[in-house]
LUMVEX-613648 format. One record per atom (N, C-alpha, C, CB): x, z, y. Coordinates in steps of 0.2 Angstrom, whole numbers, padded with zeros to 4 digits, always signed. Glycine has a CB too. Layout:
BEGIN
XZY
...
This chain:
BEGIN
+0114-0059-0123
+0107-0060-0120
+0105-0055-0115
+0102-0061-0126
+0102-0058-0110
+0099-0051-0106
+0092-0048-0107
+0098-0052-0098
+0092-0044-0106
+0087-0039-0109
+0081-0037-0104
+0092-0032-0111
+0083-0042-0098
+0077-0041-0093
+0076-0048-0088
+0079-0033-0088
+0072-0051-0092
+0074-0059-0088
+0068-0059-0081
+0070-0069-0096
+0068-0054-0081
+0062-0054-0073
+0065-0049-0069
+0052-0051-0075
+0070-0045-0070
+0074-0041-0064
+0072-0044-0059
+0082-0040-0065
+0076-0050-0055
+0074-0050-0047
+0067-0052-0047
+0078-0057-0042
+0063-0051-0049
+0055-0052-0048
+0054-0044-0046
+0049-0055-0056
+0055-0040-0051
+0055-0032-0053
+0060-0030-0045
+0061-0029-0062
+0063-0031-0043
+0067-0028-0038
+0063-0031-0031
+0075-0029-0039
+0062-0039-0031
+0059-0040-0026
+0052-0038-0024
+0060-0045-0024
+0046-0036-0032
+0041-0035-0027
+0041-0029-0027
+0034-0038-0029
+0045-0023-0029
+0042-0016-0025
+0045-0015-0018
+0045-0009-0029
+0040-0013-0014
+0042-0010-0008
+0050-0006-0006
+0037-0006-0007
+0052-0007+0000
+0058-0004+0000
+0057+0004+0002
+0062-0008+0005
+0060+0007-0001
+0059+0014+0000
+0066+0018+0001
+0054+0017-0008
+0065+0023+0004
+0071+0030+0005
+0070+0036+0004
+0073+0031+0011
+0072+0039+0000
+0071+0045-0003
+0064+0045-0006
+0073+0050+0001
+0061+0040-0008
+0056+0041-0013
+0050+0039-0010
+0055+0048-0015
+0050+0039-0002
+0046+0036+0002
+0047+0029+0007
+0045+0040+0005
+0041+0025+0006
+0042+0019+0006
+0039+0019+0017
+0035+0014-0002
+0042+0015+0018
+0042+0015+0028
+0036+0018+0029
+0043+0007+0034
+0031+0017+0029
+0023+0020+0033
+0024+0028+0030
+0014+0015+0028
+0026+0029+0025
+0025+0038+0025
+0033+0038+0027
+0021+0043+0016
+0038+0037+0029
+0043+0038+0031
+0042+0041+0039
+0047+0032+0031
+0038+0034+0042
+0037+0036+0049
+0032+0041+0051
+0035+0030+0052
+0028+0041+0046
+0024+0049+0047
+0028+0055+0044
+0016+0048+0042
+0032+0054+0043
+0034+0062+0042
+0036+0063+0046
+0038+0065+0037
+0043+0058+0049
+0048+0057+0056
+0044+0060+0061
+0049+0048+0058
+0035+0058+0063
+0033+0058+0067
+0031+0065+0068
+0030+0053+0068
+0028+0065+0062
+0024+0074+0060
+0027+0077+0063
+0024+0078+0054
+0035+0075+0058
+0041+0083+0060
+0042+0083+0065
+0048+0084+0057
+0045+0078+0069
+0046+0080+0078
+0040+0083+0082
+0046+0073+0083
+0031+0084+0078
+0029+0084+0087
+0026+0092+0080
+0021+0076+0093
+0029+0093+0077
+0029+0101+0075
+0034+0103+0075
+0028+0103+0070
+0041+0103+0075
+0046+0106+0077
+0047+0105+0087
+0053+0102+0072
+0042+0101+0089
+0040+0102+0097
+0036+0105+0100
+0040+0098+0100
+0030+0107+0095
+0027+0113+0096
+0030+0118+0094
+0022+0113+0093
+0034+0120+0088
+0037+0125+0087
+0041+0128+0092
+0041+0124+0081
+0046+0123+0096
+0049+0124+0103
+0045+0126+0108
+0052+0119+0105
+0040+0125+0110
+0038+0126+0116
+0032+0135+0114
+0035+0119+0119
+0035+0138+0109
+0031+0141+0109
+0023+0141+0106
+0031+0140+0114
+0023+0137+0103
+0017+0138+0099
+0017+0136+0090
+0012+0135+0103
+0021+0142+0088
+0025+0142+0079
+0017+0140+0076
+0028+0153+0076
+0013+0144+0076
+0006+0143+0069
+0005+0138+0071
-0002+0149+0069
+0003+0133+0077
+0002+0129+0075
+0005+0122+0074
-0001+0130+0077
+0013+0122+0076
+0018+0118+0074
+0018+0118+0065
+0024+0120+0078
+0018+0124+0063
+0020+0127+0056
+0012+0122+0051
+0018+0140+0056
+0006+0125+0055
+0000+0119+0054
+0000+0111+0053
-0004+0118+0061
+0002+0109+0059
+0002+0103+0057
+0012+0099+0055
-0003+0099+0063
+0013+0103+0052
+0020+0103+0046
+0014+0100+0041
+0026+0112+0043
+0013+0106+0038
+0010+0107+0032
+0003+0100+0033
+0008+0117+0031
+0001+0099+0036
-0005+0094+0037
-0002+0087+0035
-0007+0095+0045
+0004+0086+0040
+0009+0080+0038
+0012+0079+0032
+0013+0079+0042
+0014+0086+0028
+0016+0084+0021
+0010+0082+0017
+0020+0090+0017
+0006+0084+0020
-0002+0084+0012
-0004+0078+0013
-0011+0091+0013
-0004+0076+0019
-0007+0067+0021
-0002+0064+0020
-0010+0064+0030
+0004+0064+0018
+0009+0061+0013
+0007+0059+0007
+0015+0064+0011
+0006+0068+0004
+0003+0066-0003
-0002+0063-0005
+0003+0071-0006
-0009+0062+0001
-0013+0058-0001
-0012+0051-0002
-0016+0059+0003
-0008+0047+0005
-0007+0042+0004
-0001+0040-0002
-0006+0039+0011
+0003+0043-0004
+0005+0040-0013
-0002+0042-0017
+0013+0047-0018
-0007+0047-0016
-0009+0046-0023
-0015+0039-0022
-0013+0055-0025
-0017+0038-0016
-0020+0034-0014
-0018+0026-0016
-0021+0035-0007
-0011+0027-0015
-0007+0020-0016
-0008+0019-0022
+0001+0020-0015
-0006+0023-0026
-0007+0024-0036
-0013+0022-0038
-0007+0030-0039
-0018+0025-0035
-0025+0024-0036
-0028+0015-0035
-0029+0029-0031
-0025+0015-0030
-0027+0007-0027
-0021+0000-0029
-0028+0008-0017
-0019+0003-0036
-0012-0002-0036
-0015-0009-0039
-0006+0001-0042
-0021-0011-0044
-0025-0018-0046
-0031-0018-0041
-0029-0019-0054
-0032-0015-0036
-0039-0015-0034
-0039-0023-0032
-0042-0009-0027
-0046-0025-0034
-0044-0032-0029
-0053-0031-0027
-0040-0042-0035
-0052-0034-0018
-0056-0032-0015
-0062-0037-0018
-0053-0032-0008
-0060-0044-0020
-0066-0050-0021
-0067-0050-0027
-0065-0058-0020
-0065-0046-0032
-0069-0042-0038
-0073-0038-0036
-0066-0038-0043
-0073-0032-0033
-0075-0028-0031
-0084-0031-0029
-0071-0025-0026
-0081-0036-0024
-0088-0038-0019
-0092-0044-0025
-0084-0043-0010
-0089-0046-0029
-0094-0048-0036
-0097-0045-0039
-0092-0051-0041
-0093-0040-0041
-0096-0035-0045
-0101-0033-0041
-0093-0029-0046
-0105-0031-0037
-0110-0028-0032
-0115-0033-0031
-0108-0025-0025
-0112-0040-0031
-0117-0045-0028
-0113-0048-0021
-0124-0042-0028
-0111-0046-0020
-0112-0048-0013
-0107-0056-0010
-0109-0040-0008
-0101-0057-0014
-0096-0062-0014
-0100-0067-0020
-0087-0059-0016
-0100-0074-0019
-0105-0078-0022
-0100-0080-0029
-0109-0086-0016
-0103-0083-0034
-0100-0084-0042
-0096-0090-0040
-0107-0085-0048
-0091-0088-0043
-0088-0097-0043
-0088-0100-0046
-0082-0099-0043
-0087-0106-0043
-0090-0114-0046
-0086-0114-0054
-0086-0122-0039
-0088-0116-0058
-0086-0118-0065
-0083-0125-0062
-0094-0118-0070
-0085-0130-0060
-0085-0136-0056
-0078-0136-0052
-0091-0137-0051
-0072-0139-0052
-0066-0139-0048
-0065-0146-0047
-0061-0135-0051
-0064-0147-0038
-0064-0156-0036
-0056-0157-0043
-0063-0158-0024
-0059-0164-0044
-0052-0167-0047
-0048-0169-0044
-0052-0171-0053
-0042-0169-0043
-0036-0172-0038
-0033-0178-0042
-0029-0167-0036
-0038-0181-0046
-0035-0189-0048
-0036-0193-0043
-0037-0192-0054
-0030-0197-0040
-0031-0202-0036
-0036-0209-0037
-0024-0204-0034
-0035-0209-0045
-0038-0216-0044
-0046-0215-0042
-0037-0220-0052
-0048-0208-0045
-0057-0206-0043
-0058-0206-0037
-0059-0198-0044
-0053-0206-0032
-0055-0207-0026
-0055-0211-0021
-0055-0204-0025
-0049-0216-0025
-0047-0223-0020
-0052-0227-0021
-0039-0227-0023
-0054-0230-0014
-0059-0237-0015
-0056-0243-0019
-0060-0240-0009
């Protein structure tokens, strides 16, 4: 018997990731590290060394931000405050005979 009857559900809804990081913080480290290791080249170490360190910590925000916001759902949110109207209790019926002449 298997022991995990939802594996390709489990495998296809997580994001594809590499080395722990999923593409959007992939491409920000990529991009960080190049235009600080090209500050570091031309001359100006403190502040290539800067924004290194600036681009790993806005990594770590957006995981911890991802974590934080993993059930948010935006049209709770806006019920909860009032602002998105109540839903109908009332749902049209798709019986055909109700509505054939």
């Amino acid at each position: 018997m298997n022991s995990s009857p939802h594996r390709i559900y489990h495998v296809l809804s997580k994001p594809p990731s590499f080395l722990g990081l999923t593409f959007d913080e992939l491409v920000l480290l990529i991009g960080g590290g190049a235009f600080s290791f090209h500050l570091i080249s031309i001359q100006h170490a403190l502040l290539g060394v800067v924004c290194l360190i600036s681009t790993i910590v806005s990594i770590g925000f957006i995981k911890k931000f991802k974590k934080l916001s993993e059930g948010f759902s935006i049209k709770s949110y806006l019920y909860m405050h009032g602002i998105w109207p109540k839903p109908s209790n009332t749902y049209p019926s798709w019986k055909v005979r109700e509505y054939a002449p």
